[in-house]
C-alpha positions as CSV (number, residue, x, y, z in Angstrom):
1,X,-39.6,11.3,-18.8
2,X,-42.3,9.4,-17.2
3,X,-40.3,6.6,-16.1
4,X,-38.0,9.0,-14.3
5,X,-41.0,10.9,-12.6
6,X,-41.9,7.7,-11.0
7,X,-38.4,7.3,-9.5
8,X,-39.2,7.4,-5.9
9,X,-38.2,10.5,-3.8
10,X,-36.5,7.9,-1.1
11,X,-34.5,6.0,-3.7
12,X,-33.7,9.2,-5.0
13,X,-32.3,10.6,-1.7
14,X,-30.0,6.9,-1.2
15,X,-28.4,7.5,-4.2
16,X,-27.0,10.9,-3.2
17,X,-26.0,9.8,-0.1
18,X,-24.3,6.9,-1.3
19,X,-22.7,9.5,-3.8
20,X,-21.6,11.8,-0.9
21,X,-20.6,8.6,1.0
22,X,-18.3,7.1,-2.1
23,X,-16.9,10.8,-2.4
24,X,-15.8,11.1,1.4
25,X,-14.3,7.3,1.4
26,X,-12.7,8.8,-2.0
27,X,-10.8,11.6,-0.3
28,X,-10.4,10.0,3.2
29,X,-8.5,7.0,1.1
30,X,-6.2,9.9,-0.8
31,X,-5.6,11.2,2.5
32,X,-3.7,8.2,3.6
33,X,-1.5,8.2,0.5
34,X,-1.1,11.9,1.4
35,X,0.3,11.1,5.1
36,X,3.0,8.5,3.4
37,X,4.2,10.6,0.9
38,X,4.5,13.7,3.6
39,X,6.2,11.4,5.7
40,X,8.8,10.1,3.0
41,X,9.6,13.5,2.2
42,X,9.9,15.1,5.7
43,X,12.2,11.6,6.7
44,X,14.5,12.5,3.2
45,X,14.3,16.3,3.9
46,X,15.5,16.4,7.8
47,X,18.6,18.1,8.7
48,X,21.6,16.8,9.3
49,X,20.7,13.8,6.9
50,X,19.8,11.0,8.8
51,X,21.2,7.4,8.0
52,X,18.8,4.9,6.9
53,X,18.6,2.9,10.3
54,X,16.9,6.3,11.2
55,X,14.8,6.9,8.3
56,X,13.9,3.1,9.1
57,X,12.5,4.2,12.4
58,X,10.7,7.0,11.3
59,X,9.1,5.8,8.8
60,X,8.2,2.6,10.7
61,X,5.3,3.3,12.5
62,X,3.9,5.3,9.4
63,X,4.3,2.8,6.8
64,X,2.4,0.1,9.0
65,X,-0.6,2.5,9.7
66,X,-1.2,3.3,6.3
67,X,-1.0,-0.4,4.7
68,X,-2.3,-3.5,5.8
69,X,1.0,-5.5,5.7
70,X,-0.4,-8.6,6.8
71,X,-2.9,-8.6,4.5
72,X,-0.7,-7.6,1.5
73,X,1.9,-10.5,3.2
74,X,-1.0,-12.9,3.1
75,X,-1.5,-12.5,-0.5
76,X,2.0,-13.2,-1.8
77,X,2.3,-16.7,-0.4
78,X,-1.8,-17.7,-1.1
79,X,-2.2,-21.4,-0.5
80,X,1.3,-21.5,1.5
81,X,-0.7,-19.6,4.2
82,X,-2.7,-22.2,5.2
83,X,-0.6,-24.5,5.5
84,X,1.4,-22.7,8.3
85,X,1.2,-22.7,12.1
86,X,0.9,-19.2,14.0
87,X,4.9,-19.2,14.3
88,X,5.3,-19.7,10.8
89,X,3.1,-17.3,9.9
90,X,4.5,-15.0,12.1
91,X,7.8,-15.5,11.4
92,X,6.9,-14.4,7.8
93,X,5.1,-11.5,8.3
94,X,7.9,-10.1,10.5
95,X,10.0,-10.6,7.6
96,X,7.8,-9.2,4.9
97,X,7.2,-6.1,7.7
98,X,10.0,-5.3,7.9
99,X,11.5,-5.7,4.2
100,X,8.7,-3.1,3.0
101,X,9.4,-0.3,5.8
102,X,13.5,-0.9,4.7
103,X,12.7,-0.1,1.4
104,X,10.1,2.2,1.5
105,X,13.7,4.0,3.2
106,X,16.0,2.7,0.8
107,X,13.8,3.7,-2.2
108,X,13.3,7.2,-1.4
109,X,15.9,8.7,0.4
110,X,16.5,11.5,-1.7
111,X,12.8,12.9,-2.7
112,X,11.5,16.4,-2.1
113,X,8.1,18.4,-2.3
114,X,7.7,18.0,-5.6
115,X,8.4,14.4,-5.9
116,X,5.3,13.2,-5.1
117,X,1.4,14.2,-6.6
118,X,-1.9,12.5,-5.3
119,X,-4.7,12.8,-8.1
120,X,-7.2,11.4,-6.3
121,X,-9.4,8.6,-5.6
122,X,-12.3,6.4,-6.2
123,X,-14.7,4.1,-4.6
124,X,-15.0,0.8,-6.4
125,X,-17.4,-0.6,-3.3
126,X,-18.3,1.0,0.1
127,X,-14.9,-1.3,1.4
128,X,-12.4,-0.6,-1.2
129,X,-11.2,2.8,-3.1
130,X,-8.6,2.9,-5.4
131,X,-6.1,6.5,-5.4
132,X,-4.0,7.3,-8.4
133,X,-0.5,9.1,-7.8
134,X,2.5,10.1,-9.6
135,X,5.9,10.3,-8.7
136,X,7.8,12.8,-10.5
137,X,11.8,11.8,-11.4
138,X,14.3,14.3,-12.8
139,X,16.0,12.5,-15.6
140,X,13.6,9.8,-16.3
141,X,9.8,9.4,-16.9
142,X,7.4,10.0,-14.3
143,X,6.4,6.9,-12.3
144,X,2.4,6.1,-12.6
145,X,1.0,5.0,-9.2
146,X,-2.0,3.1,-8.2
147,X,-2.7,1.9,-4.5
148,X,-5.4,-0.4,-3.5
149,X,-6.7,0.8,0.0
150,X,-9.7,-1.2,2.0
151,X,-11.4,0.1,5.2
152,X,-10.2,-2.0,8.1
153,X,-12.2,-3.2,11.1
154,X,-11.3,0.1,13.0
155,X,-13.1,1.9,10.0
156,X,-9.5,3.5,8.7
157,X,-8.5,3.5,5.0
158,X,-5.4,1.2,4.9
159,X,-3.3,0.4,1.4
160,X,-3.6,-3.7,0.4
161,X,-1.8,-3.1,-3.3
162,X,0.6,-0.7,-4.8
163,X,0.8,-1.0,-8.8
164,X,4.0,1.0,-10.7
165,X,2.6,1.9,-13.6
166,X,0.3,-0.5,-14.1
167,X,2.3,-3.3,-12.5
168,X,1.2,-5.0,-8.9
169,X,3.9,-4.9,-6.8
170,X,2.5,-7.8,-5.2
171,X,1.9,-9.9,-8.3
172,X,5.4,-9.8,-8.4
173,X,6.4,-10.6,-5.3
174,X,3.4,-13.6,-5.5
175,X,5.6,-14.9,-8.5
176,X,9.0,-14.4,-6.8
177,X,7.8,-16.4,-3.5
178,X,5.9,-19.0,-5.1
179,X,9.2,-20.2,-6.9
180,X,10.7,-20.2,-3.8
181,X,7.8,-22.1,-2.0
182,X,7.7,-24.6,-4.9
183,X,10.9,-26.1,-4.6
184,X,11.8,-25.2,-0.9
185,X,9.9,-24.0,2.1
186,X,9.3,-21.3,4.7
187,X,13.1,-21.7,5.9
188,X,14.2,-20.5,2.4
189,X,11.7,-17.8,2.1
190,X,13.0,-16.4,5.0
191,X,17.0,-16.7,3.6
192,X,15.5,-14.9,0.5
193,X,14.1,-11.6,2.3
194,X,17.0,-11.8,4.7
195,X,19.0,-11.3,1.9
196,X,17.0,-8.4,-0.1
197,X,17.2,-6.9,3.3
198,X,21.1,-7.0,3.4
199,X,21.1,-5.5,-0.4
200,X,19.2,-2.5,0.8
């Protein structure tokens, strides 16, 4: 008891605010998975049904606020990064752009307002905050989510890793593409999410 009456009054008041502070990044981090899963739903929901060149647009511009896609591009290819020039790079990250927008509107073309649940979040540093999810399916189990989000230089909350019940989406991908890189080169990475693009 002693020990704690010696805690200062200052240190004391810092960790309170950095309590408050980890509990605002917290929600304002769930709010961002919020936005995407209102914006899947209202894209799925609209009348007439829209095709999904149109729930492509719409969901466009929402799915590349609310993730870093670069970022989460970046980490699939690693040491290949480097060793591209801006085109190359560029020419990947259009690719990987726009293969997560098409299935983001492949995926869930037929969800509703129950489909999705946001549990909430929590800070693992002042940068990064990790929100849990479910998504609810009618004749199978329920999908565990967990997304990754980091505060950008603008100071927004944007999503850098998606796990499926406990399974990085990007890990994946990282294997898939590394395969590909090993034995062939940008060209064929390309071919390979030209093609995934055609199957959605």
């Amino acid at each position: 008891m002693a020990a704690i009456a010696r805690i200062s009054p200052l240190v004391v008041a810092a960790l309170l605010i950095a309590g408050r502070s980890h509990a605002a990044a917290a929600d304002d981090a769930a709010a961002v998975i919020e936005r995407l899963y209102a914006a899947l739903v209202a894209t799925a929901t609209a009348e007439p049904a829209p095709s999904l060149d149109a729930r492509i647009d719409a969901l466009a511009p929402v799915v590349e606020s609310t993730h870093d896609l670069e970022t989460m591009g970046r980490i699939t290819v690693r040491r290949f990064w480097n060793g591209w020039d801006e085109v190359e790079r560029e020419r990947f990250i259009d690719a990987f752009e726009r293969l997560s927008v098409t299935t983001y509107a492949s995926r869930f073309g037929a969800v509703g307002p129950d489909t999705f649940a946001v549990q909430g979040g929590e800070a693992v540093d002042e940068n990064r905050v990790e929100v849990e999810a479910v998504i609810r399916r009618r004749d199978a189990e329920d999908v565990t989510m967990g997304y990754l989000l980091e505060l950008d230089a603008a100071g927004g909350w944007r999503i850098v890793n998606v796990e499926a019940d406990g399974v990085s989406e990007l890990s994946l991908m990282r294997s898939r593409y590394f395969d590909i890189l090993d034995s062939g080169d940008l060209d064929d990475l390309i071919a390979e999410l030209e093609a995934e693009l055609a199957k959605l």
